[in-house]
N, C-alpha and C positions, 0 to 999 in steps of 0.2 A: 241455317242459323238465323234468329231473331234478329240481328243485327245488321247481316246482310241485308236481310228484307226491309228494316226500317230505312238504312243507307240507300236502299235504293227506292223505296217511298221517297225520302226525302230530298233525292237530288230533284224532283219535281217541283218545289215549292219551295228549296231555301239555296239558295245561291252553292252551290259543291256541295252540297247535302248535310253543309252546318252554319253555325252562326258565326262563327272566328276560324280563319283558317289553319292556325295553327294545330285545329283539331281532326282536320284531316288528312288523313296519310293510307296507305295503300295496303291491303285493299280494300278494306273497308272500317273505319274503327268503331269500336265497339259502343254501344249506349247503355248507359247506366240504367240501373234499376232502383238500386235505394245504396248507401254509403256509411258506414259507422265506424267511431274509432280511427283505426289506423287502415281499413279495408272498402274498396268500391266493387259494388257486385255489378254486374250488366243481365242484361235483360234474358240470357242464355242459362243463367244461374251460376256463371264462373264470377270467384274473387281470387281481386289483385292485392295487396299489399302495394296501398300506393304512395307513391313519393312524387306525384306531380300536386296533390291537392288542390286542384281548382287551380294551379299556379300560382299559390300560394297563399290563400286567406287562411287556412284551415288549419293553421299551428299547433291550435292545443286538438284538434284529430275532428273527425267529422262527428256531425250532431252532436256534439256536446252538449251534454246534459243541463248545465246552469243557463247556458245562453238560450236551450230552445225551450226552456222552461219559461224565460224571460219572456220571451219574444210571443213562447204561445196567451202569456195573457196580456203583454200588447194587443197580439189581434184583434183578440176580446174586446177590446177599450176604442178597435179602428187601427186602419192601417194608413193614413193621408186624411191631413188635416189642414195644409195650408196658412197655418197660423203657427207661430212658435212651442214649442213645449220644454218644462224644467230639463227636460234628460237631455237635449240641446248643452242647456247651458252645463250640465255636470260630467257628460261628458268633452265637452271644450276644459273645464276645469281640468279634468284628466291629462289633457295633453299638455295642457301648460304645464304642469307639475311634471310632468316627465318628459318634456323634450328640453332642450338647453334653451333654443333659438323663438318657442313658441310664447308669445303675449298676448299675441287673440288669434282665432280662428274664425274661418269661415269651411262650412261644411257643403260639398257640392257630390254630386253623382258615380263618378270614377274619376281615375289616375288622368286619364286625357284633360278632363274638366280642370282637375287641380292644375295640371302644366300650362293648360291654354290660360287661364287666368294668371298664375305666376309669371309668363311673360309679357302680357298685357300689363300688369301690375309693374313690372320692372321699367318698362317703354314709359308709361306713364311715370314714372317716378323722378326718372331719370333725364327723360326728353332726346332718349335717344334711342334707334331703328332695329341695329344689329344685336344678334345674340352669338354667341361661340355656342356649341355642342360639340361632343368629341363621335367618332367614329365608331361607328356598332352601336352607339347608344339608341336607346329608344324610351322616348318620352312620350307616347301617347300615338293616337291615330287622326292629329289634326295637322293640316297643311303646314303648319311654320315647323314640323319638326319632322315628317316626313320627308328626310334628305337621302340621298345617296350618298356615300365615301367617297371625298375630295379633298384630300391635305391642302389646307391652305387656301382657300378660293371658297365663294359662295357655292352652296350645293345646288343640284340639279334635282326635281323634285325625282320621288323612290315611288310615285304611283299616277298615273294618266289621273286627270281631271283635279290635277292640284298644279296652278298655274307656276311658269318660271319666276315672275316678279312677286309672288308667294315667296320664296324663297331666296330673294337676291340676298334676303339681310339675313341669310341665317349662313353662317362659316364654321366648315369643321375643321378640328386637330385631330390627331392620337394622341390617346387616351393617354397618359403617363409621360407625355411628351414634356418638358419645359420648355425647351428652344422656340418651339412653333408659337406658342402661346404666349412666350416674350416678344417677339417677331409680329406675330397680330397685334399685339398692343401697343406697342411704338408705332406701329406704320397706323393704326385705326385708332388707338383706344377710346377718342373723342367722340366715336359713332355705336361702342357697345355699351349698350344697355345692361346685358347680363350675360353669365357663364353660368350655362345649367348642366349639372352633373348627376347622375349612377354616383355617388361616392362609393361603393362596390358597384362593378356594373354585371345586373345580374340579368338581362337581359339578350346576352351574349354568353350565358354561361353563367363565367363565376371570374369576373376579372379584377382585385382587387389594386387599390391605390399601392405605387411605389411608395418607401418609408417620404415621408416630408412632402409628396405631391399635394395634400389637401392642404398644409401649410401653406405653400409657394400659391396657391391660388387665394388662399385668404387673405392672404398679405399684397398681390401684386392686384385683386381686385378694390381693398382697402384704396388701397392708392390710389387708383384711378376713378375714382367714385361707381365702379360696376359691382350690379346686385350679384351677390353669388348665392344661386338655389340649388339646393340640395333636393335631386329628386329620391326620394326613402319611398316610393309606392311598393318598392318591395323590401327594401329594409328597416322602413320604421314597426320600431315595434319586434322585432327578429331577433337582432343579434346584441339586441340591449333596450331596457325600459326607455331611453332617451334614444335609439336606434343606433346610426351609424354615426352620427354628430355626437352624440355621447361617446361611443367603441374609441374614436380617433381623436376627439379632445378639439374638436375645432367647429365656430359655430357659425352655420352661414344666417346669411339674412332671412332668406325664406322657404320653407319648406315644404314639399309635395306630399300627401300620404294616400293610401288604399288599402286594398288587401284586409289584411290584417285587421284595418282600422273597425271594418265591418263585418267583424265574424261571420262571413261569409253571406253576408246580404251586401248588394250594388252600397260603394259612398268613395268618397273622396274627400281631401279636406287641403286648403292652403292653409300655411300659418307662419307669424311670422313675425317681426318688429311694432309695436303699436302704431309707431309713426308711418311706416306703409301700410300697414292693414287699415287704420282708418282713412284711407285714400279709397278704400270699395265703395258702393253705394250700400245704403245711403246715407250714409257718417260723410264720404267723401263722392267724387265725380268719375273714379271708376268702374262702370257696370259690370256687374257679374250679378246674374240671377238663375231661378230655376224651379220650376213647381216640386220637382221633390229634393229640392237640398232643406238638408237635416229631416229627413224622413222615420216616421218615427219610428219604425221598423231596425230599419237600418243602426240606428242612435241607438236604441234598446241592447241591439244584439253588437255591436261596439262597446258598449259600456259592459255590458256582460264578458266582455273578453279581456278587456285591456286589465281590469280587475283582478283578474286569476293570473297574471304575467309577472310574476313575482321572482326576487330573489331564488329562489328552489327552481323554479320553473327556467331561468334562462342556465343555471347550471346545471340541472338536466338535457339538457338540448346542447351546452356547448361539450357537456361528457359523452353524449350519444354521437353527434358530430365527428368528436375527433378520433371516437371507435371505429366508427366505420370506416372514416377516409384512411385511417395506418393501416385498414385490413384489406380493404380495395388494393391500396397503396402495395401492400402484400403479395396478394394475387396476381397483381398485372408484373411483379416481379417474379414471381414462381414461376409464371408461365413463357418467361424470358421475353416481358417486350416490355416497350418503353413509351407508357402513354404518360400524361400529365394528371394528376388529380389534383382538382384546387376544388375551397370551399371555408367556411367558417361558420361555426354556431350549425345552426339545422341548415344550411347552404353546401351543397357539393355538388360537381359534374368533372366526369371524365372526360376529356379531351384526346381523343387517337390521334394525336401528333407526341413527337418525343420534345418537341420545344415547349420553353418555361412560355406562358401567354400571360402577356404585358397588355397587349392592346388587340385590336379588330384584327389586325394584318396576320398576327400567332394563331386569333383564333383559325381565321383562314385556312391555315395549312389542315387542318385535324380533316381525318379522310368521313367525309358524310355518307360516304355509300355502308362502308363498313359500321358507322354508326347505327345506320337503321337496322343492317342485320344485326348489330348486337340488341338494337331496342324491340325486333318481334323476338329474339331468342327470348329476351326476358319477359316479355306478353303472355309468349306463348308456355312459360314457368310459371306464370302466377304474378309476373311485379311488375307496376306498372310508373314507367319513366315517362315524361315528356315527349314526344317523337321527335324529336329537334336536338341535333348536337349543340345547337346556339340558345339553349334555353337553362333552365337553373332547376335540379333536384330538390326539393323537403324534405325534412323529417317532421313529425309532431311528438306532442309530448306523449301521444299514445304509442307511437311503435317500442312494441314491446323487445326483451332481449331476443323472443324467439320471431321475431318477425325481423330480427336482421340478421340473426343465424342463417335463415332461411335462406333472404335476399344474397346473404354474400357466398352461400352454394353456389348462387343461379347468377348471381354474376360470374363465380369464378367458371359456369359451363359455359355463359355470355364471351368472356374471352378464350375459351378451350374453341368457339367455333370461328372467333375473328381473325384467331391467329391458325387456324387451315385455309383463308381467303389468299 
């Protein structure tokens, strides 16, 4: 197999024979070859029907036609140019018009960039050290967020060469918890700068807010002058034109984006209150720079997407949504077991535990071994999942009816083989 062979080319030259770990798994996974629509082919000539898309930018389906029309006469015109351009500022116009919380933007690289600056920004704002994050969340691949699960106490960093005092000021809760997050704010409040949240956390899945949590956090951060970010790198844009801030009616001070933002080329974007945003350089004194933020590549093929995300297009996606997950929902019942399916909009993951998941500790329980066998049953059918029990499914606007007819066969063969383990 082509893929073999490449995977073990490349365990020579790229660190476990990929560029993100989450991409490989055992024993060898597969390399693409080209992708369209709702289908990614590999190098062998099999296609999947897939529902990981890139982990997510690919909403409206791979290669989209409008955007790589865009983009291919971008090329034309240059790809990096280190000076600003209109489509900068029209797609910032964009976001502001449809995020609740967005008055200016700054456009930066990836999801990491936007968080590591969002709490840079909040420290400076505030003149204060600590942040809250909740457990299982994942906000990027830089040291301050890079924590281990610790209710209550500063975390312990989650990777060698991210130092302990790196992280003294970063303290986590669970997720959905009140009590803890009342409990850190009386004994600290005066030292946290901000509470950065998943408002769905889809990074562990698919873990949604209890009724009134994003409330109780707008309201007890209001009060104690703490920034609350909302990190959307995976749900802005998703599950509503104004994201997850728009879905739930509550609006935080500053916002993370990705994914999505960039129809599937590298970006990132903070945005957020005028009066913090002009605290960046060089309006204000806190740095955040970059040779390709707002790239024009990137900009182009962003604007080309956010465009088409219209009315039809998000009730499409929450009608294909809620097909699947009652029909999943279905099967795991037919076949007499009792896993959890959560998800919203084009978001879904099965969870093999029979507990409702609330926070990190639920997801926990769901059996990982048995996940992987269900995730090559389905490889090796044609559809292609995430490898990770702790990661989050897609749909786009391309999967057709007969590409989930399909999928929910090969699921329901994916549980005929989990439930003989």
């Amino acid at each position: 197999m082509r893929s073999e062979e490449l995977f073990n080319e490349s365990k020579k030259f790229l660190p476990g024979g990929v560029d993100s770990p989450v991409r490989a798994y055992k024993p060898y996974p597969f390399f693409a070859e080209w992708a369209k629509g709702s289908k990614i082919v590999d190098v062998d000539g099999k296609s999947y029907i897939d529902y990981c898309l890139a982990y997510g930018p690919m909403v409206l389906g791979h290669a989209n036609p409008d955007v790589m029309s865009e983009v291919v006469m971008q090329l034309k015109k240059g790809s990096s140019y280190g000076v600003p351009t209109e489509n900068e500022i029209e797609l910032a116009k964009l976001v502001v018009k449809k995020v609740p919380c967005a008055e200016m933007v700054r456009f930066v690289n990836s999801g990491t960039e936007a968080t590591m600056s969002a709490i840079r920004l909040a420290r400076a704002a505030t003149g204060r050290n600590k942040i809250l994050k909740f457990e299982g969340a994942y906000h990027g691949a830089h040291d301050y967020v890079l924590v281990k699960s610790g209710s209550g106490a500063a975390g312990l960093p989650d990777s060698p060469g991210v130092p302990e005092e790196t992280t003294k000021n970063t303290i986590l809760v669970p997720f959905n918890n009140v009590d803890a997050v009342v409990k850190l704010i009386e004994d600290d409040g005066d030292s946290i700068a901000a509470i950065i949240i998943e408002p769905i956390m889809g990074n562990i899945g698919f873990i949604p807010p209890r009724e009134g949590y994003l409330e109780f956090l707008r309201k007890i951060t209001s009060e104690n002058g703490i920034i609350l970010i909302f990190d959307e790198v995976i749900t802005g844009f998703r599950i509503a034109e104004g994201g997850a801030q728009e879905h739930f009616g509550i609006t935080p001070d500053l916002v993370t984006f990705g994914k999505i933002l960039g129809g599937g080329f590298p970006i990132g974007a903070l945005s957020g209150k005028t009066e913090l945003m002009e605290m960046l350089a060089p309006s204000g004194s806190v740095y955040q720079a970059g040779t390709f933020n707002g790239n024009p590549i990137s900009v182009t093929a962003g604007l080309a997407t956010l465009k088409q995300l219209d009315n039809s297009f998000y009730s499409q996606m929450n009608s294909k949504g809620n097909s699947l997950r009652t029909a999943i929902k279905d099967i795991i019942a037919d076949n007499g077991l009792n896993y959890h399916v959560a998800g919203l909009s084009s978001m879904f993951q099965i969870y093999l535990t029979d507990r409702e998941v609330w926070n990190y500790d639920d997801a926990k329980t769901a059996d990982t071994e048995k996940f992987l066998t269900y995730f090559h049953t389905l490889l090796n059918k044609g559809v292609f999942i995430p490898p990770s029990q702790f990661e989050c499914c897609f749909i786009s606007l391309m999967h057709s009816n007969e590409d989930i007819e399909q999928t929910l066969d090969i699921v329901d063969n994916g549980m005929k083989t989990i439930k003989k383990l």
